[in-house]
C-alpha positions in Angstrom: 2.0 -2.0 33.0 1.6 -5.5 32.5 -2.4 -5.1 32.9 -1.6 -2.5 29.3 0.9 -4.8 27.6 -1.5 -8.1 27.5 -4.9 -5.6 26.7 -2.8 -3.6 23.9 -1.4 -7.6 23.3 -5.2 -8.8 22.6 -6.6 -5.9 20.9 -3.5 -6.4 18.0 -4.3 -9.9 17.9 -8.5 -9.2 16.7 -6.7 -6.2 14.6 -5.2 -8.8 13.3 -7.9 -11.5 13.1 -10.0 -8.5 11.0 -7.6 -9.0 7.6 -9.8 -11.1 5.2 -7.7 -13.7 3.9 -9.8 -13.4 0.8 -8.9 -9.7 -0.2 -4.8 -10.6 0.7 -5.2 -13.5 -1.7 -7.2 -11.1 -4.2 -4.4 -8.8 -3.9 -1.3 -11.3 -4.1 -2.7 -12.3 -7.6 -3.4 -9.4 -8.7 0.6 -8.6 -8.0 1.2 -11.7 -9.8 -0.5 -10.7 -13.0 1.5 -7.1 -12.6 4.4 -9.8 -12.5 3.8 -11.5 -15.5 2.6 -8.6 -18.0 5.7 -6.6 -16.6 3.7 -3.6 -15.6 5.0 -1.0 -12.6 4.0 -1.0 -9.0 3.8 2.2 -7.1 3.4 2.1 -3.2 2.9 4.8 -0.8 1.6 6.5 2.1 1.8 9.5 4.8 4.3 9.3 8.0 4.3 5.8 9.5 2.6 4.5 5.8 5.4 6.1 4.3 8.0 4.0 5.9 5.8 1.0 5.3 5.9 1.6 1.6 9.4 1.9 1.6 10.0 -1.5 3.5 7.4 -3.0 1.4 9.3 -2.0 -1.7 12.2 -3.1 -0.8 10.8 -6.8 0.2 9.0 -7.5 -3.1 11.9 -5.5 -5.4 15.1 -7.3 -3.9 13.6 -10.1 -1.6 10.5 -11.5 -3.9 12.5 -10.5 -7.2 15.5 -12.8 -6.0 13.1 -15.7 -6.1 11.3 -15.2 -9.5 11.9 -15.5 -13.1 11.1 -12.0 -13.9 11.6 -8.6 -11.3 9.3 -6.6 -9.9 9.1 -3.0 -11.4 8.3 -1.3 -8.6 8.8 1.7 -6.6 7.5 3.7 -3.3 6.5 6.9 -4.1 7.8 8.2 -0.5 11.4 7.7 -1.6 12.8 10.8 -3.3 12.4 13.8 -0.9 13.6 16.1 -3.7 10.5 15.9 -5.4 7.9 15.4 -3.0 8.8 19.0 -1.7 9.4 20.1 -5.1 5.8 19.1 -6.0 4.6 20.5 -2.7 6.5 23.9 -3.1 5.4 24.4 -6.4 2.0 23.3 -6.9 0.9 21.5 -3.5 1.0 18.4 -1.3 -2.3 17.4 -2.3 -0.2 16.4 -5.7 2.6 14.9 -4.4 1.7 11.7 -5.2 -0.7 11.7 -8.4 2.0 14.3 -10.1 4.7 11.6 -9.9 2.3 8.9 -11.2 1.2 11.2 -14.1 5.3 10.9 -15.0 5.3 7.1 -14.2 2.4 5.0 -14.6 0.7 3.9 -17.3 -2.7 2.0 -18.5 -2.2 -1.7 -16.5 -0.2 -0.6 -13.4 -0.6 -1.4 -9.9 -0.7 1.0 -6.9 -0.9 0.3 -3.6 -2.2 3.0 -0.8 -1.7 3.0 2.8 -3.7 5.1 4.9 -5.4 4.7 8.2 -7.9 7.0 8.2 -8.3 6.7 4.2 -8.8 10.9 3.8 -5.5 12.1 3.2 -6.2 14.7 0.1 -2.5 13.2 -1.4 -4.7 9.8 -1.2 -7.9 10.7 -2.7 -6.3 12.7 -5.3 -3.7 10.0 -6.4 -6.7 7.5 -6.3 -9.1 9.8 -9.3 -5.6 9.8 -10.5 -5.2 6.0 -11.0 -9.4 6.0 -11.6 -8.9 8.1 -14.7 -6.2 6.5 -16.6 -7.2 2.6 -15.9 -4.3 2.2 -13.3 -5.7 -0.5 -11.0 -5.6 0.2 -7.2 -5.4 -0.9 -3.6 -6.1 0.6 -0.6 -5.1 -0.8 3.2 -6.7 1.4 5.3 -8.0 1.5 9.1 -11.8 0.7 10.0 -13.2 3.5 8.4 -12.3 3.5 5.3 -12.6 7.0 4.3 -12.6 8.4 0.8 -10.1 6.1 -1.0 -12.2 2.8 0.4 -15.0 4.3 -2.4 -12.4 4.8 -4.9 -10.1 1.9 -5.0 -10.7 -1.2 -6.9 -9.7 -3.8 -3.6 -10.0 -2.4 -0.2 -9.1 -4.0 3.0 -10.3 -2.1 6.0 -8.5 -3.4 9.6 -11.2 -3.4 12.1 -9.4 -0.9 14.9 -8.6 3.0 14.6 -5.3 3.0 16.4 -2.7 4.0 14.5 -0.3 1.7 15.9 -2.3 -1.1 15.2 -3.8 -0.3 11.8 0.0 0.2 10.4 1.3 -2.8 12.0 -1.8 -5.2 10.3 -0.9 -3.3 7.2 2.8 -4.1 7.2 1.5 -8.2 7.9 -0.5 -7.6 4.8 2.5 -6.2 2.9 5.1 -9.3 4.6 2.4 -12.1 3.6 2.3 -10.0 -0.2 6.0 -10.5 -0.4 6.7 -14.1 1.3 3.7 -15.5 -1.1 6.9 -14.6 -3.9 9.7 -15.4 -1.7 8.5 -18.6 -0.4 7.0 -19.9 -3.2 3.5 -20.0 -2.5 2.4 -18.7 -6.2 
């Protein structure tokens, strides 16, 4: 066991050596600017991504926004179960994501995607979504890529395909996002 520990143990720590610094930065002033022309910020994800959107919202909506002259308008997208399956149900899942932005977001907003293997349809179709009506957007996603790597306008790609490992990097992206705010660092 301790053999698998110290191996799982090193291969997190070059996951974690794999997020450009560069693209974070890109990315934290990129929220900045969403900051300061108070435009909305949508987050989300499937399973594990979904309850790293969630955290992730509430870091930079109540932690960040307790530090800053202005809130941030955000929201995750994973939050209200009601209409998730209400989309699903009645048109599909595929549009659980870009139907709620098409009630939402507008010309200048932010969104944020989480996806390890980058080819969830709800991804890809939320991401034409936010192509078509100027809405700017990130993907984190796992080595590949996949279809939302060619979509998005910033696109960090963790260099592993374990699940585990992907999500975890993603979440160190989100917590180094929100402590920029919340320590000061912009």
């Amino acid at each position: 066991m301790k053999t698998y520990l110290e191996n799982y143990l090193q291969e997190h720590k070059k996951a974690i050596d794999s997020i450009p610094v560069d693209q974070v930065e890109r990315i934290i002033h990129k929220f900045k600017e969403t900051l300061d022309t108070d435009s909305q910020i949508f987050v989300f994800g499937n399973g594990g991504s979904a309850a790293s959107a969630s955290h992730f919202i509430t870091d930079l909506g109540k932690g960040a926004s307790d530090k800053l002259y202005r809130r941030f308008r955000c929201l995750s997208l994973n939050d209200n179960s009601a209409w998730i399956t209400a989309i699903g149900n009645d048109y599909s899942y595929d549009d659980i994501f870009s139907r709620q932005l098409e009630n939402y977001a507008k010309e200048g907003d932010l969104v944020l995607m989480m996806s390890v293997s980058g080819n969830s349809p709800n991804l890809i179709k939320a991401s034409e979504f936010c192509n078509n009506n100027g809405i700017y957007s990130i993907a984190l996603t796992g080595k590949s890529g996949g279809k939302i790597s060619e979509l998005a306008d910033i696109v960090i790609k963790v260099d592993s395909t374990h699940y585990g490992r992907v999500e975890d990097c993603h979440m160190h992206i989100c917590h180094m996002i929100s402590y920029a705010f919340i320590e000061g660092s912009i």
